[in-house]
C-alpha positions as CSV (number, residue, x, y, z in Angstrom):
1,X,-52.3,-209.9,-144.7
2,X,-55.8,-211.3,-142.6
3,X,-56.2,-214.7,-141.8
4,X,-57.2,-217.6,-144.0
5,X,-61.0,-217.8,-143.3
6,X,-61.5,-214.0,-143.4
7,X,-60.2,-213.7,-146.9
8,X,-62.9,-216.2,-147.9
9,X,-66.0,-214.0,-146.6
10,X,-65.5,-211.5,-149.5
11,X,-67.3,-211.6,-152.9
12,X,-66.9,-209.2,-155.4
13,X,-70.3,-208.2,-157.4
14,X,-69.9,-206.9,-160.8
15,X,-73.6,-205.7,-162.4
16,X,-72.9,-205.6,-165.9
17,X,-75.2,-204.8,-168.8
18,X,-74.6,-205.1,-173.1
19,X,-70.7,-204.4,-172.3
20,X,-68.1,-207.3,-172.8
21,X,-65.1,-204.8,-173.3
22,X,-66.0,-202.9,-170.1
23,X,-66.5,-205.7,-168.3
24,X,-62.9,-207.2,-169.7
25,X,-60.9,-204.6,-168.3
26,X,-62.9,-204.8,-165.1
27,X,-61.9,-208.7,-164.2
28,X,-58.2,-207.8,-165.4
29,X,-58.0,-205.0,-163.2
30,X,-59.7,-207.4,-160.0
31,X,-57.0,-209.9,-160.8
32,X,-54.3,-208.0,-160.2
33,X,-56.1,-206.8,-156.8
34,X,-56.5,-210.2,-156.1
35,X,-52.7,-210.7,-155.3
36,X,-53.5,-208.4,-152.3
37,X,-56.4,-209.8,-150.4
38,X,-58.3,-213.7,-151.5
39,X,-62.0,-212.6,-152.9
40,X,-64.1,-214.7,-155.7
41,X,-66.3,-212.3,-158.3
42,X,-69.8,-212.9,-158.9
43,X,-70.8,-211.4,-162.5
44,X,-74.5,-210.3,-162.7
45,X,-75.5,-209.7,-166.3
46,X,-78.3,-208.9,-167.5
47,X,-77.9,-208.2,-171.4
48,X,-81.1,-209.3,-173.6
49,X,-78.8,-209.8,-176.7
50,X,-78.0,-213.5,-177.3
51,X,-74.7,-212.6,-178.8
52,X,-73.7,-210.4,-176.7
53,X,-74.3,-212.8,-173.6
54,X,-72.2,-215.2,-175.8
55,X,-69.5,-212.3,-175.6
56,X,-69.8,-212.1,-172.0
57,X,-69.2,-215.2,-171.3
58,X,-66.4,-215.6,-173.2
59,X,-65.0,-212.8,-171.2
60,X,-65.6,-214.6,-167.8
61,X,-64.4,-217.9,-169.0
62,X,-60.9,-216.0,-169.3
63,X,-61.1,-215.6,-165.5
64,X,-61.3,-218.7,-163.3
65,X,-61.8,-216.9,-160.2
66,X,-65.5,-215.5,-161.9
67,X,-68.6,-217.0,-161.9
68,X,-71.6,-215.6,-164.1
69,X,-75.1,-215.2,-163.7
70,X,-77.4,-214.2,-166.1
71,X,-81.1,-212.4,-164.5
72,X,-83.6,-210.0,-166.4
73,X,-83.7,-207.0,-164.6
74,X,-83.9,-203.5,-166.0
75,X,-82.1,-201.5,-164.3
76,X,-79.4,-200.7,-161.5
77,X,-81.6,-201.6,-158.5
78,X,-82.3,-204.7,-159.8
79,X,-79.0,-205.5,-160.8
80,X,-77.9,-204.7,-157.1
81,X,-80.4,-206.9,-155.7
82,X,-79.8,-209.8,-157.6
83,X,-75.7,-209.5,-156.9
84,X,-76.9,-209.9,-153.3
85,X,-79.0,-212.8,-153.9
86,X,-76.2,-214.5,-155.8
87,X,-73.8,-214.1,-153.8
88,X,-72.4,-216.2,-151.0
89,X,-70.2,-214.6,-148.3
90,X,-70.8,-212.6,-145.1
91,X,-69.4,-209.4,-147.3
92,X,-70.1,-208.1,-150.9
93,X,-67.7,-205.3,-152.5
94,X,-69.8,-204.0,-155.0
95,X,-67.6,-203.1,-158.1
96,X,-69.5,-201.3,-161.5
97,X,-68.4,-202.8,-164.6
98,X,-67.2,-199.3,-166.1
99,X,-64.4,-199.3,-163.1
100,X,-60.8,-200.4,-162.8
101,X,-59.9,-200.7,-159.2
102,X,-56.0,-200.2,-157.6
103,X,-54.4,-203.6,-157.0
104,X,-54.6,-202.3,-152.7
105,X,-58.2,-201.1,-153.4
106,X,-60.1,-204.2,-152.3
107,X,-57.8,-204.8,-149.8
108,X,-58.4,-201.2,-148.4
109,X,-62.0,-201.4,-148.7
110,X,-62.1,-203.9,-146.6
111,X,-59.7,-203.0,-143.8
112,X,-62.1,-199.8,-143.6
113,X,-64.9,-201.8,-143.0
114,X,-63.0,-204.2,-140.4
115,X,-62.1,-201.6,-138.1
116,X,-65.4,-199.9,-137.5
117,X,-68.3,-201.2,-136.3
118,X,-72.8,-201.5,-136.1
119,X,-74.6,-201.5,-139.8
120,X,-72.3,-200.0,-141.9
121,X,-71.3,-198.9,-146.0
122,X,-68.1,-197.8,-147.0
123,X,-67.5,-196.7,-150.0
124,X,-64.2,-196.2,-152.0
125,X,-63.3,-193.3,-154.2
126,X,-63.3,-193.4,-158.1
127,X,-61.9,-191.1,-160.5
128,X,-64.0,-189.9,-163.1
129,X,-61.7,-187.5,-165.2
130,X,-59.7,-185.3,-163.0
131,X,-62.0,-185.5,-160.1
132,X,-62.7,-187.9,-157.2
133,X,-65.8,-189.0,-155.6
134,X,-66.3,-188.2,-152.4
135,X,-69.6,-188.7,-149.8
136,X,-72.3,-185.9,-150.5
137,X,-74.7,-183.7,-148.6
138,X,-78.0,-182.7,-150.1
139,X,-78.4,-178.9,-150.3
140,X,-81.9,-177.5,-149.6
141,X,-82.4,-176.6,-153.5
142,X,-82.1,-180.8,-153.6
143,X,-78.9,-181.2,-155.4
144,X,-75.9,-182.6,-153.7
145,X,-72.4,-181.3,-152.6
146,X,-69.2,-182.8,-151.8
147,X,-69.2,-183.4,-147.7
148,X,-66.9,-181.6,-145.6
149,X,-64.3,-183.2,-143.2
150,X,-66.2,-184.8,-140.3
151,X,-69.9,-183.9,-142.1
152,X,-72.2,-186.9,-142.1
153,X,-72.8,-187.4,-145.1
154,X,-76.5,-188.0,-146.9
155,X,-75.4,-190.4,-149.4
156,X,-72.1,-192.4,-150.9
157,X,-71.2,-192.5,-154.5
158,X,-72.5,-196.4,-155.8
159,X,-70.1,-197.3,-158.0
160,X,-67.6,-198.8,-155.6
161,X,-68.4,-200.0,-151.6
162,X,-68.2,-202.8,-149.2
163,X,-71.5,-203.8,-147.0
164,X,-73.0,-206.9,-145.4
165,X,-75.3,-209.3,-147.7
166,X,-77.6,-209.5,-145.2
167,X,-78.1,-205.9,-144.4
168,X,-78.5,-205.9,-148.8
169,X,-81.0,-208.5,-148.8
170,X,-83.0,-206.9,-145.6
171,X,-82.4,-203.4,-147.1
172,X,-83.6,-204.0,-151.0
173,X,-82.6,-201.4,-153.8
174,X,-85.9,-199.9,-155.0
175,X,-86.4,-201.6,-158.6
176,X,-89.2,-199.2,-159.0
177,X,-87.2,-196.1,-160.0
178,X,-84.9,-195.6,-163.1
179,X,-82.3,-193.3,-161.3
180,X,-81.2,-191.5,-158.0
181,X,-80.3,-195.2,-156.6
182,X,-77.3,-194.1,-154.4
183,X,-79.3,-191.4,-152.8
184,X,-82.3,-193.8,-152.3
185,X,-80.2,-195.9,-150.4
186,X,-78.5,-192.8,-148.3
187,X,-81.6,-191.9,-147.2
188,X,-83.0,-195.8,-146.6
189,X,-79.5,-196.6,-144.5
190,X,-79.3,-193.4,-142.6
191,X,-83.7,-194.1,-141.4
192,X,-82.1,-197.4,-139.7
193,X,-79.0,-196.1,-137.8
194,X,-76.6,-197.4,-140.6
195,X,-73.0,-195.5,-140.4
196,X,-72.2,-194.3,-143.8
197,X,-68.1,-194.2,-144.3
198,X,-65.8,-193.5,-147.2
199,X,-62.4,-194.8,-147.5
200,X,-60.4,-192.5,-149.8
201,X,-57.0,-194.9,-150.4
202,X,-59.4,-197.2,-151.5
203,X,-59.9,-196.0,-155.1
204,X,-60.6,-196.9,-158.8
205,X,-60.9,-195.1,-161.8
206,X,-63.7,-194.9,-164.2
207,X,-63.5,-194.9,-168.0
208,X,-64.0,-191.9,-169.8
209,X,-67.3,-193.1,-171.3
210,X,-70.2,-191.2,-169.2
211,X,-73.8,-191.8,-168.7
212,X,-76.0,-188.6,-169.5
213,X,-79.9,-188.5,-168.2
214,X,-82.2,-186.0,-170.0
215,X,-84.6,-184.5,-168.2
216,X,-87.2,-187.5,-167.6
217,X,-84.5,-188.5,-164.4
218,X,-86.4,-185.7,-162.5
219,X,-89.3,-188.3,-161.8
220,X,-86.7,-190.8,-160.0
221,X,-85.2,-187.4,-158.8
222,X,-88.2,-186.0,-156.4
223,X,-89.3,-189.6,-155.8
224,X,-86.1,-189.7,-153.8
225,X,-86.0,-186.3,-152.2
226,X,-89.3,-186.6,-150.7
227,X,-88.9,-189.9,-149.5
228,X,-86.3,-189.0,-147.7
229,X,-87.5,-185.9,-146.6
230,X,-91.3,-187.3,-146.2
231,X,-90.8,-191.3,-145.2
232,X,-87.4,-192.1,-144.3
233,X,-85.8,-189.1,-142.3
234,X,-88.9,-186.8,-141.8
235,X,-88.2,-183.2,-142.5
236,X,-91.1,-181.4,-142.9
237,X,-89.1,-177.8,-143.9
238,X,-86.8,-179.7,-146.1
239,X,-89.2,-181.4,-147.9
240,X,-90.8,-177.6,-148.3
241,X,-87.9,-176.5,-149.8
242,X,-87.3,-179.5,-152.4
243,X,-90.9,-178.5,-153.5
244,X,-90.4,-175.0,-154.0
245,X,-86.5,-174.2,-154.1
246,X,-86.1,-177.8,-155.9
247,X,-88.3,-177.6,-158.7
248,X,-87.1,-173.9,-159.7
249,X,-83.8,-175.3,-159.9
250,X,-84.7,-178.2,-161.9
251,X,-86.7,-175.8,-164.0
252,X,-84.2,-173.7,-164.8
253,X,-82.1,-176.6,-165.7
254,X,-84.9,-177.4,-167.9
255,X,-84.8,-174.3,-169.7
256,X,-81.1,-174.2,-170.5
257,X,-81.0,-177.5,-172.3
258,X,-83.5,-176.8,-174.3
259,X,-87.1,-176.7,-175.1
260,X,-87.5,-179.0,-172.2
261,X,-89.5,-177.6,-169.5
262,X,-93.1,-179.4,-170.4
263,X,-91.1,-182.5,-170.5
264,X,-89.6,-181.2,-166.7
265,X,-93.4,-180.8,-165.6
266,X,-94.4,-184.2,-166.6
267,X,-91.6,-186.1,-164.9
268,X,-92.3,-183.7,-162.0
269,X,-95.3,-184.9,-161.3
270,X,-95.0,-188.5,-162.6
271,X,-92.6,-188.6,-159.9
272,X,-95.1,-187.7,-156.8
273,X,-97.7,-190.1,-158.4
274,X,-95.4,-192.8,-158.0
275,X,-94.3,-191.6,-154.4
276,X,-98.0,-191.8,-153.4
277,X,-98.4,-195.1,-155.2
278,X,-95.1,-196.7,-153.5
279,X,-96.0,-194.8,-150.0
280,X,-97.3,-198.4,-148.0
281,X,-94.0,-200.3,-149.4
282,X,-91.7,-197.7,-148.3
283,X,-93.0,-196.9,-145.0
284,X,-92.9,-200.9,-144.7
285,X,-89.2,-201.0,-146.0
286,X,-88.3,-198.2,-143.9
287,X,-90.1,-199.9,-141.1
288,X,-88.8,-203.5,-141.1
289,X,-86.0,-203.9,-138.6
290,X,-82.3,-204.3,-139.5
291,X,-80.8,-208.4,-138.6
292,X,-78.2,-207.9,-135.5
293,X,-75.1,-206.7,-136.9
């Protein structure tokens, strides 16, 4: 067990969105890791339904130990950002409302972080099925694979990790982009030097409720690639090789779900519009140096 005034320094952020039950089994699930280390829980919601907010709130009032704001963003990014903003401690565990941590998993989560050191995310493993997640490595066709032992990973799996709230608030989630957020951040981190770790005891399980993106997702999709390939980490082949290797692949994809492939071209090139629209506030976000660790 740590000490007293460490235990306080942790918030848990829960971005939650239209779902009360979800969110529910969440909190129950964060009280019974709460007999392990001390950590208060910051709920972000951002449902546009009266009702439903009504719902939500009754859910929260069942917990003491939760506090809940309500903000109007649209998507994950912005959700992110405003759990930073609202919360108060040194640390934030970030903690998706379609999760149910271990009763150890904070407690893990944290120790991970403790013992290393510099700018760092670590990121705990969830279960979604009969598979865990683990940290990924972008293949050159610009699709992702599980990390071998001692690889550096490109990215970390969102749905449960541990970082600073001042390396969140200097370090913003990009609220311009629908999907793709954990790889936007693996790419952001790595461009400043920031250690990306993964904690495997610390683990969760997801519910068995998926979210499926049709083919539009490619926009946020090459957004991402290239800006990591283009902006944040400059690799002139690689970004080659999303272009040409990338976009057969997604074709393909395209093809096989059905009559989707003008849809894929559209999205395509939405998403380098937007790169070249965004290109001044990236370089400046990528740009802007990290607060001393």
């Amino acid at each position: 067990m740590i000490a007293e005034n460490v235990m306080t320094s942790v918030s848990v952020v829960i971005p939650t969105r239209n779902r009360p039950e979800k969110l529910q089994r969440c909190l129950t699930a964060l009280a019974r890791a709460r007999g392990q280390i001390e950590f208060d829980v910051v709920v972000c919601d951002s449902t546009p339904d009266p009702d439903v907010r009504r719902k939500v709130a009754e859910v929260c009032s069942g917990f003491g130990f939760a506090r809940l704001r309500f903000h109007d963003g649209n998507n994950v990014a912005a959700a992110r950002n405003f759990c930073a903003r609202s919360a108060e401690t040194d640390l934030i565990v970030n903690v998706d409302d379609d999760i149910q941590v271990e009763p150890g998993a904070i407690q893990r989560l944290f120790d991970a972080y403790e013992a290393a050191d510099g700018h760092r995310v670590v990121a705990g493993s969830v279960r979604w099925g009969e598979r865990w997640s683990c940290p990924v490595v972008m293949r050159s066709i610009g699709y992702g694979r599980a990390a071998a032992p001692g690889e550096s990973p490109d990215f970390l799996i969102g749905a449960f990790f541990i970082y600073a709230r001042k390396l969140a608030l200097a370090k913003p989630w990009n609220e311009g982009i629908r999907t793709s957020d954990d790889r936007f951040m693996g790419a952001l981190w790595r461009s400043n030097g920031v250690r990306l770790l993964f904690e495997p005891s610390a683990r969760a399980v997801h519910d068995p409720e998926h979210v499926k993106y049709g083919v539009e997702h490619q926009s946020s999709h090459i957004y991402v690639n290239l800006f990591d390939a283009v902006i944040a980490n400059p690799r002139p082949l690689r970004a080659l090789s999303y272009e040409l290797l990338g976009f057969i692949w997604g074709a393909k994809g395209a093809i096989r779900s059905g009559p989707n492939l003008l849809r894929f071209f559209t999205a395509w090139g939405k998403g380098h519009r937007a790169l070249l629209r965004d290109y001044r506030y990236l370089s400046r976000l990528v740009a802007d140096r990290l607060p001393p660790p």
